[in-house]
C-alpha positions in Angstrom: 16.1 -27.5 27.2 19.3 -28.9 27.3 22.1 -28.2 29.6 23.8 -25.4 28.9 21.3 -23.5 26.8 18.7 -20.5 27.6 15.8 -19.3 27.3 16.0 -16.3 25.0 16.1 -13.1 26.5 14.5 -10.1 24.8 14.3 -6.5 26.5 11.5 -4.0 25.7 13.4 -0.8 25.8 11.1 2.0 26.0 13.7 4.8 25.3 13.1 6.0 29.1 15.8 6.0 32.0 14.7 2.7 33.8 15.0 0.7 30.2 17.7 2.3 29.5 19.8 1.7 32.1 18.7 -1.8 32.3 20.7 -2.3 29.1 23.7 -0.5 29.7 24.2 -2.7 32.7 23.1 -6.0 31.0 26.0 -5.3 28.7 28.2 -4.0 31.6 27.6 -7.8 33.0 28.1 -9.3 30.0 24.7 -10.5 29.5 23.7 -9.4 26.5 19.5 -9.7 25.1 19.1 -11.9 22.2 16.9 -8.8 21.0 16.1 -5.7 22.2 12.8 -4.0 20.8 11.2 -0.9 20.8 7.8 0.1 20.1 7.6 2.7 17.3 5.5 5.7 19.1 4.7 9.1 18.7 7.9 10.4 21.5 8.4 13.9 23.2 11.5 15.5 21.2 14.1 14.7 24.0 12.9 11.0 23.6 13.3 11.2 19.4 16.6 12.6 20.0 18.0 9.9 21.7 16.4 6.6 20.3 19.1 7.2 17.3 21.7 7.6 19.6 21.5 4.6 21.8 20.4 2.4 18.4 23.8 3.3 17.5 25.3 2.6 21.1 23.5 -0.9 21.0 25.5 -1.5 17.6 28.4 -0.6 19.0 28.0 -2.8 21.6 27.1 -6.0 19.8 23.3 -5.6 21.2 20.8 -6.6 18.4 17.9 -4.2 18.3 14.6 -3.5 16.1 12.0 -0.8 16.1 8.6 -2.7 15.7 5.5 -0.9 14.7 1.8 -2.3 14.2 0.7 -1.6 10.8 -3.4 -1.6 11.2 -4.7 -3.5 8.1 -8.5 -5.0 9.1 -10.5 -3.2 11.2 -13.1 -4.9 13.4 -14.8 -2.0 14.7 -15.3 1.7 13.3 -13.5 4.3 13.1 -9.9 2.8 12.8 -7.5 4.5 14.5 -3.7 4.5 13.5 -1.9 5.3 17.2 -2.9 4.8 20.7 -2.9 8.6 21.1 -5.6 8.5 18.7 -7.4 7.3 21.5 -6.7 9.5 23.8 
């Protein structure tokens, strides 16, 4: 790496308090993520209420987000499943 350059930093923001707070305060520093992601998952309703909220808060704030979700296509073993609480 040359001098002056970085590593790329991407936060996993799992729309809880301890993610959350990590990235108002990376902001509050100045350090913004490269990308912040978040894992698209079946969520308890106060969770699905605020994942729109602090998407928009991110924009606001210049931090560049994505939801990511696994689209199952092959399956190796059967029955497929579709979540993780599938499994449960």
């Amino acid at each position: 790496m040359s001098a002056g350059s970085r590593a790329p930093v991407v936060a996993a923001w799992g729309a809880g308090t301890n993610s959350t707070a990590m990235i108002i305060e990376l902001v509050r520093r100045g350090e913004i993520p490269d990308m912040t992601l978040l894992a698209a998952m079946p969520e308890q309703p106060h969770t699905r209420r605020l994942i729109p909220v602090f998407h928009q808060w991110m924009d606001d704030h210049g931090v560049p987000n994505e939801v990511v979700e696994y689209q199952a296509r092959f399956f190796k073993h059967w029955p497929p499943y579709t979540s993780l609480l599938d499994e449960i």
